[in-house]
C-alpha positions in Angstrom: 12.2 -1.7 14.8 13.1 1.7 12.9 11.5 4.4 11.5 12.8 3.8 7.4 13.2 7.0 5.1 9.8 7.4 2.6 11.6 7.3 -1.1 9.4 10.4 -2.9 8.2 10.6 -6.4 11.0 11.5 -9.0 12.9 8.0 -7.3 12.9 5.3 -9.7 12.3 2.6 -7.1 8.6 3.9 -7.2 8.1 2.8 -11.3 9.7 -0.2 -10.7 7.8 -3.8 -10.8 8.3 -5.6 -7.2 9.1 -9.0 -6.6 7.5 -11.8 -4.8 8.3 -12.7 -1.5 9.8 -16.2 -1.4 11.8 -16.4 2.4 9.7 -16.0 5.3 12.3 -15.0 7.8 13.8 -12.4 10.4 14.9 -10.1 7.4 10.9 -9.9 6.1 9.7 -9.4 9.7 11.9 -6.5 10.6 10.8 -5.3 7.6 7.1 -5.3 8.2 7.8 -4.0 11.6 9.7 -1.3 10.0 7.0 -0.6 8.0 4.3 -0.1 10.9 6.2 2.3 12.7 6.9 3.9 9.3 3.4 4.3 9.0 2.6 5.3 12.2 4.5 8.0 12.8 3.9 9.1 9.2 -0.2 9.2 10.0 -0.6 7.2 7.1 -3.4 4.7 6.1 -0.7 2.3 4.3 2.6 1.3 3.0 4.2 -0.7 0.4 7.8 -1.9 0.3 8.5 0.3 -2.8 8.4 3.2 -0.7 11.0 2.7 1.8 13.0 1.7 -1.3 12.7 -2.4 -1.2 11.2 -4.0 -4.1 9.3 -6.5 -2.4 5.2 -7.3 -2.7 4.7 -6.6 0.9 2.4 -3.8 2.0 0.9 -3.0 5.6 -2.5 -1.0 5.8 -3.4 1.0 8.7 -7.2 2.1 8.8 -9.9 1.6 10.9 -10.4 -1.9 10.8 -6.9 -2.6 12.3 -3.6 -2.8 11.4 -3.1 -5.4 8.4 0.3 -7.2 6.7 -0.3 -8.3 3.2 2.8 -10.4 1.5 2.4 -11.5 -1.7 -1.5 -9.8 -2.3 -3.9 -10.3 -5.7 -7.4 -8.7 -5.6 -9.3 -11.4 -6.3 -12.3 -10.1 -7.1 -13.8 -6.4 -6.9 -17.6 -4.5 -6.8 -19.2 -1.3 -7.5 -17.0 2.0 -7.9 -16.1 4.9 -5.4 -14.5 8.4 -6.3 -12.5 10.1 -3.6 -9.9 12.1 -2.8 -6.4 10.6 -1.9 -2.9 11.6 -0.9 0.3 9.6 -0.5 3.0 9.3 2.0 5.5 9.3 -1.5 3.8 12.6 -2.9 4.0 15.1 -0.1 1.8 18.0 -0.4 -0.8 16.7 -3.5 -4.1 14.9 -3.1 -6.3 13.9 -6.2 -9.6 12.4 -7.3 -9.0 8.4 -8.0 -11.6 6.1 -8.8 -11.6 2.6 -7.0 -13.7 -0.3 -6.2 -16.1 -0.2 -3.3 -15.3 -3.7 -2.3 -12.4 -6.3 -2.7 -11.5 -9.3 -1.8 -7.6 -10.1 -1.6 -5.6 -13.4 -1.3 -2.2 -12.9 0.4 0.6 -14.6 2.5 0.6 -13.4 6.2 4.4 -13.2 7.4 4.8 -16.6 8.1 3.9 -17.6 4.7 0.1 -18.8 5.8 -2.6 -18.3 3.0 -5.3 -15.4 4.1 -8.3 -14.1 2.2 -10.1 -10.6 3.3 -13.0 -8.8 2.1 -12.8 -5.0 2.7 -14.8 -2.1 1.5 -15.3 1.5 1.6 -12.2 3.2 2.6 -10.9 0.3 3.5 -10.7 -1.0 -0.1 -9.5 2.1 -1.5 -6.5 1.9 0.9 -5.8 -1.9 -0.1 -5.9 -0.8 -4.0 -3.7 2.2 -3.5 -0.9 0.1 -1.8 -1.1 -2.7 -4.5 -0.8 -0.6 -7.0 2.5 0.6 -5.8 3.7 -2.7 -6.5 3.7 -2.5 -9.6 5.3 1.1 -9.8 1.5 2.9 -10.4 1.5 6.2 -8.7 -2.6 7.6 -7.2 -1.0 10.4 -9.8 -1.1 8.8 -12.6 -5.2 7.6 -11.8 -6.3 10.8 -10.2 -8.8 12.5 -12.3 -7.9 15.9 -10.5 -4.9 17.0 -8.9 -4.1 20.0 -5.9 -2.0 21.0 -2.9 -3.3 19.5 0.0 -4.3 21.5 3.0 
């Protein structure tokens, strides 16, 4: 396991598209494990591949709830609305206003390729939505209906 380097915005590897995972091996679990003690020692609530600069579907969530691996995640369906403020471990020093579904429900792979399903809400969901997003190279930035330094 290893602490990987946080790409920050202005790196192209955050606008890119990510690709499905497709080998379930040693190289995807160090990664994952990577990521949770990237995330960890970051104090952040999540993590997608894009942002240690692999353009993978693979995210890791670290809230409340527990500590969660999602390979391969679709919402698969969503309910009600929430407004809040959020920050990102790729855009130090910013937080902004982005509306996001209260609840979700996701299918994903787990790391051995097993089909999962999850239903989250609150700040739960809003964590979920901001690391899928990343997948497909969308920034909180570009949703946030208010931007500022953060404290």
């Amino acid at each position: 396991m290893a602490i990987r380097n946080v790409v920050q915005v202005g790196d192209e590897t955050l606008r890119k598209k990510c690709f499905a995972v497709e080998k379930f091996d040693e190289g995807l679990w160090q990664l994952l494990d990577d990521m949770k003690d990237t995330v960890r020692m970051e104090e952040g609530a999540g993590l997608a591949a894009p942002q240690v600069g692999v353009l993978r579907r693979v995210v890791v969530v670290d809230v409340e709830e527990g500590f969660f691996e999602f390979i391969n995640p679709k919402i698969t369906a969503q309910k009600g609305e929430q407004c809040g403020w959020e920050g990102c471990l790729s855009v130090r020093g910013k937080r902004g206003v982005v509306s996001r579904p209260m609840k979700v429900k996701l299918s994903y792979l787990d790391r051995y390729g097993k089909e999962q399903t999850l239903s989250a809400k609150g700040f739960f969901a809003r964590a979920i939505c901001h690391e899928l997003d990343h997948l497909d190279g969308i920034l909180y930035i570009d949703k946030a209906q208010h931007i500022e330094a953060a404290d």
